[in-house]
N, C-alpha and C positions, 0 to 999 in steps of 0.2 A: 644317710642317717635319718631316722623315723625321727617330721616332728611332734616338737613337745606341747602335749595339749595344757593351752592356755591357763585354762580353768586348773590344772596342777600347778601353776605356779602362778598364779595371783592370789594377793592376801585378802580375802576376801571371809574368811573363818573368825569368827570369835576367838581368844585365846582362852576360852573358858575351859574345857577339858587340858591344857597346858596348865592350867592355875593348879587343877586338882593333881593332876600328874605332879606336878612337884610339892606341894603337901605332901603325897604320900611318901616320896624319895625325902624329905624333910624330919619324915616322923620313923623312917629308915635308919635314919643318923646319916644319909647320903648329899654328896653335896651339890644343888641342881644348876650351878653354875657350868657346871660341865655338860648342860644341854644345847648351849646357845652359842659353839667357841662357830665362826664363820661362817655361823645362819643370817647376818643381819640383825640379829636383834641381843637384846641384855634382859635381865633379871628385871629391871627396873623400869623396862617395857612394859611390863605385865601390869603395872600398876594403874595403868590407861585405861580408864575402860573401854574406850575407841580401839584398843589393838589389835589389829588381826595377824593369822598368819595363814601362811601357802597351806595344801596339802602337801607341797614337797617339806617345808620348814616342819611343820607340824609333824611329817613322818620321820624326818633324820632326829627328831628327838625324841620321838618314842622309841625308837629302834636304840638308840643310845640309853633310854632309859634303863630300858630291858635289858642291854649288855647291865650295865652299873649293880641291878634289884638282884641280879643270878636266877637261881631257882623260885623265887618269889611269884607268888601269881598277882603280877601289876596291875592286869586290866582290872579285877575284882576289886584288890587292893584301893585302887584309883577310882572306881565306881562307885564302892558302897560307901565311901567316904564326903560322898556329894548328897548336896540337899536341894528340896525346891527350889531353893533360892539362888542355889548355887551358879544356875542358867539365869540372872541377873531379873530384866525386867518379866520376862516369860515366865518365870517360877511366879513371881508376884501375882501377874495375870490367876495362872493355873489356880492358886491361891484362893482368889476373889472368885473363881468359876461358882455356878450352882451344885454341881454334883462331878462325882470322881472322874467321869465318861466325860462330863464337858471338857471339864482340866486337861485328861489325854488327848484329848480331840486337839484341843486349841495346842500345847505340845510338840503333836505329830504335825500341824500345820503351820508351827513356827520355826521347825528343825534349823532350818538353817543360821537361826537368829542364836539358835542354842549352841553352837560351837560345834554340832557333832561333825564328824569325818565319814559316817555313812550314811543310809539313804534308808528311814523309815516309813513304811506301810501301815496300814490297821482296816482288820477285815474279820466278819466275823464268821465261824464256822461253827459244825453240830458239837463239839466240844466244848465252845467259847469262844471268849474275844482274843484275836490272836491279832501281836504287835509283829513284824518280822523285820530284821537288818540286813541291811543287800551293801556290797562296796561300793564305793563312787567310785575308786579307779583299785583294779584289783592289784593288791601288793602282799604276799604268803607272809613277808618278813613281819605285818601288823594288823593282820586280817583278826586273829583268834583276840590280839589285845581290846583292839577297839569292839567287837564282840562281847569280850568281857566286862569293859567298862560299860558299855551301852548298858546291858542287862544287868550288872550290878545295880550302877545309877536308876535303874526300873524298878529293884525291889526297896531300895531306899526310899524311893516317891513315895512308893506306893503304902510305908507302913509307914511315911508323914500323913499321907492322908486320908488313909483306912484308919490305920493303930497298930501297935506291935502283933497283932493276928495275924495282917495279911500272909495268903502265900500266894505262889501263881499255881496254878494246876498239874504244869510241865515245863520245862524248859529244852527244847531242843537246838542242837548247833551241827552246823554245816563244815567239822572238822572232827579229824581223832582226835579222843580224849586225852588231853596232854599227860604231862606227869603230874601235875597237882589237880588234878578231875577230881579227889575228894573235899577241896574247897569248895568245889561249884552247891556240893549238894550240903553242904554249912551253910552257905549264901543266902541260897535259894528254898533251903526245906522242902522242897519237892521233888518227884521224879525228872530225871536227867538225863539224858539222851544223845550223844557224839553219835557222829556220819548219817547225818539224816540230811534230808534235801534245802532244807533252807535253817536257818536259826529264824525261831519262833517262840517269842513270851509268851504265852497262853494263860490268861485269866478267868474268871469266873465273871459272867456277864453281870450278875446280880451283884457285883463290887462296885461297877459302876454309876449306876443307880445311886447311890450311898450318896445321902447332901451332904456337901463340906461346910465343918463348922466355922469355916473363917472365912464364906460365900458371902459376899458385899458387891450389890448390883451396879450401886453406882460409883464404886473404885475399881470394877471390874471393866466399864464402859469406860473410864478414865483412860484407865491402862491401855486398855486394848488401840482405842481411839488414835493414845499420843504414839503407840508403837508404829502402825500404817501409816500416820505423818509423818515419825522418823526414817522410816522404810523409804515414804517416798521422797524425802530430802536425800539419803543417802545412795538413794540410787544415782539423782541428778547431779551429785558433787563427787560421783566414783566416775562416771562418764566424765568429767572434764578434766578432773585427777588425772583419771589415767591417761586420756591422751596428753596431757600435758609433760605427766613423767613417760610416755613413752619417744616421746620427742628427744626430751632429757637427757634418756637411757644413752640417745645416740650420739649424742653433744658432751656428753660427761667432760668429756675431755679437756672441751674448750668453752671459753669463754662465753658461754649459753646466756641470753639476756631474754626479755619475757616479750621484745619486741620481735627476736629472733624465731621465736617459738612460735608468739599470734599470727604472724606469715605460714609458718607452717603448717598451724591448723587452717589458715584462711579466711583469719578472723583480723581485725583489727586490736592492737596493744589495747584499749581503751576499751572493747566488748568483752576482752579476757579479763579484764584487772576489773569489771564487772562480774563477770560470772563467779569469778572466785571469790570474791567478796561475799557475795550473796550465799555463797555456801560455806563461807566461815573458813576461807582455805585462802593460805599466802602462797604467792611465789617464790618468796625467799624458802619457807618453810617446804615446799617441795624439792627444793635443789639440797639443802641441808640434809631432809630425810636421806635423798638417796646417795648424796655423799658419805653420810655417817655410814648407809648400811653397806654401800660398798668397801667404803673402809675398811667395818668390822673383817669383812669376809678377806679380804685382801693380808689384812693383817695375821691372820691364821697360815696364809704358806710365808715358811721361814727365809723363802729365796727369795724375797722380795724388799728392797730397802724402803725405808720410811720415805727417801727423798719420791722413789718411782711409786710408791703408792700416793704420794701427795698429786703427783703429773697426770695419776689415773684416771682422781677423783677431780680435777680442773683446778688443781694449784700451780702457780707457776714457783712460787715462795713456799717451800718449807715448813718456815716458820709459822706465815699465816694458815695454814695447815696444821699445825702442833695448836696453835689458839683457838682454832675453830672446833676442834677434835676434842679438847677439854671444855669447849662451851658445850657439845654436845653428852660426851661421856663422864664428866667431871674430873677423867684424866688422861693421863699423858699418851701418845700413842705408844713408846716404849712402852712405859708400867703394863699396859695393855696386854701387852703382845708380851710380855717376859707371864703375867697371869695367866694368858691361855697356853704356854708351852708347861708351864707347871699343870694347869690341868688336865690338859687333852695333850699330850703328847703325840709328835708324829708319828 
């Protein structure tokens, strides 16, 4: 069995393109609870601004989306519904930029801060300034979605911060034109282009240029400043995290204690209950997490009793397991589990 690259399954993504995906299922009349039945996470996740998810989590629910939306064109749908700000401190940044080309600039160099699932460029050619979107890990089932939303999300920006004029020059994509290829050219008001060699948003370089009227130097040095501190606080408390939960991972079972752990990273109990400290992170609150989200996932196969999913997750009692799972989820693991057989059926 080929393995699974890491970087697919750490949560390490914004849930910000999830926020907007379920808006748009929302203003569908559809219901987005039925994104999340044994991914590990809830509705009520979302509300964190710290929350990430995998590209695997991230992709099992857009793929569910799109079953849910039918012939609807999601990605679009999901894109032009996002604003500046929508990518949280990053939009604000963009905001406070001096001119439109700063904003993209700084943008396309905070991608990852921005929730996206692919992998942005910007380069300029004898046409213009061309943005293009390349996969981070290639998957057919979500490739054209996130395509869509990307480049939606691009003409939205852009007639925040041009004016309802902006267009782009071209829009090309790196797939056949779907069945609803006549939304793209609503969208986008420009020429449109399926089976070309890469997807490329193509602007008019003189857009760029353009000062933004909401350009403010010194809340832009704010921003930018406190995000590279945050950057680099979260890098230093994702290294200890994760080794910590991956220790966890393998102890689930049993009786895992934070002394049991600092041996195994090779640390002293006292230098770990330091580290974590300093980055705002408990031990309890790491073993919790991953109980809870094993649980979720656990609770979605129907062969499995409440008692052996309690044993899975390092309960020996049941009970104390039924009380922990309500201090997490606010209810019962039953309730739970009769909700997702109602939504997501086997």
């Amino acid at each position: 069995m080929k393995p699974v690259d890491a970087r697919y399954v750490t949560a390490n993504i914004p849930a910000l393109l999830i926020r907007s995906l379920i808006a748009a299922l929302t203003d569908f009349g559809l219901d987005p609870s039925r994104l999340f039945v044994g991914l590990g996470l809830s509705l009520h996740d979302l509300d964190d601004p710290t929350c990430r998810v995998s590209f695997r989590q991230g992709r099992e629910m857009i793929v569910r989306a799109m079953q849910m939306a039918g012939d609807r064109a999601l990605g679009l749908e999901t894109g032009i519904r996002e604003k500046v700000t929508s990518v949280g401190l990053v939009g604000y940044a963009m905001l406070t930029a001096p001119t439109v080309g700063d904003a993209v600039r700084l943008g396309i160099e905070l991608q990852k801060d921005t929730g996206s699932m692919l992998e942005f460029d910007m380069r300029a050619s004898d046409e213009g300034l061309v943005v293009t979107a390349a996969s981070r890990f290639h998957d057919p089932d979500i490739y054209a979605f996130l395509v869509e939303e990307a480049f939606a999300s691009f003409m939205r920006i852009g007639i925040e911060l041009i004016g309802p004029e902006f267009r782009p020059i071209r829009v090309d994509l790196a797939y056949p034109a779907p069945k609803h290829a006549d939304v793209y050219r609503r969208v986008f008001g420009c020429e449109v282009r399926f089976g070309q060699v890469e997807n490329a948003f193509l602007s008019d370089p003189a857009d760029y240029t353009r000062p933004l009227a909401t350009a403010d130097a010194f809340s832009h040095r704010q921003l930018t400043e406190f995000m590279a501190y945050n950057r680099a606080r979260t890098r230093e408390a994702t290294e200890i995290t994760e080794s910590v939960e991956r220790v966890l991972r393998q102890t689930l079972q049993d009786s895992a204690t934070i002394g049991k752990v600092a041996r195994a990273l090779g640390m002293s109990e006292r230098t770990l209950r330091r580290r974590l400290a300093e980055n705002n992170v408990s031990f309890q609150s790491l073993i919790d997490g991953l109980r809870k989200n094993r649980a979720l996932e656990l609770l979605a196969n129907p062969h499995m009793s409440i008692e052996q999913i309690a044993h899975a997750v390092g309960f020996t009692d049941p009970h104390n397991f039924r009380r922990a799972f309500r201090r997490w989820t606010g209810t019962t693991p039953g309730a739970m589990r009769s909700d997702l057989s109602a939504i997501w059926p086997e």
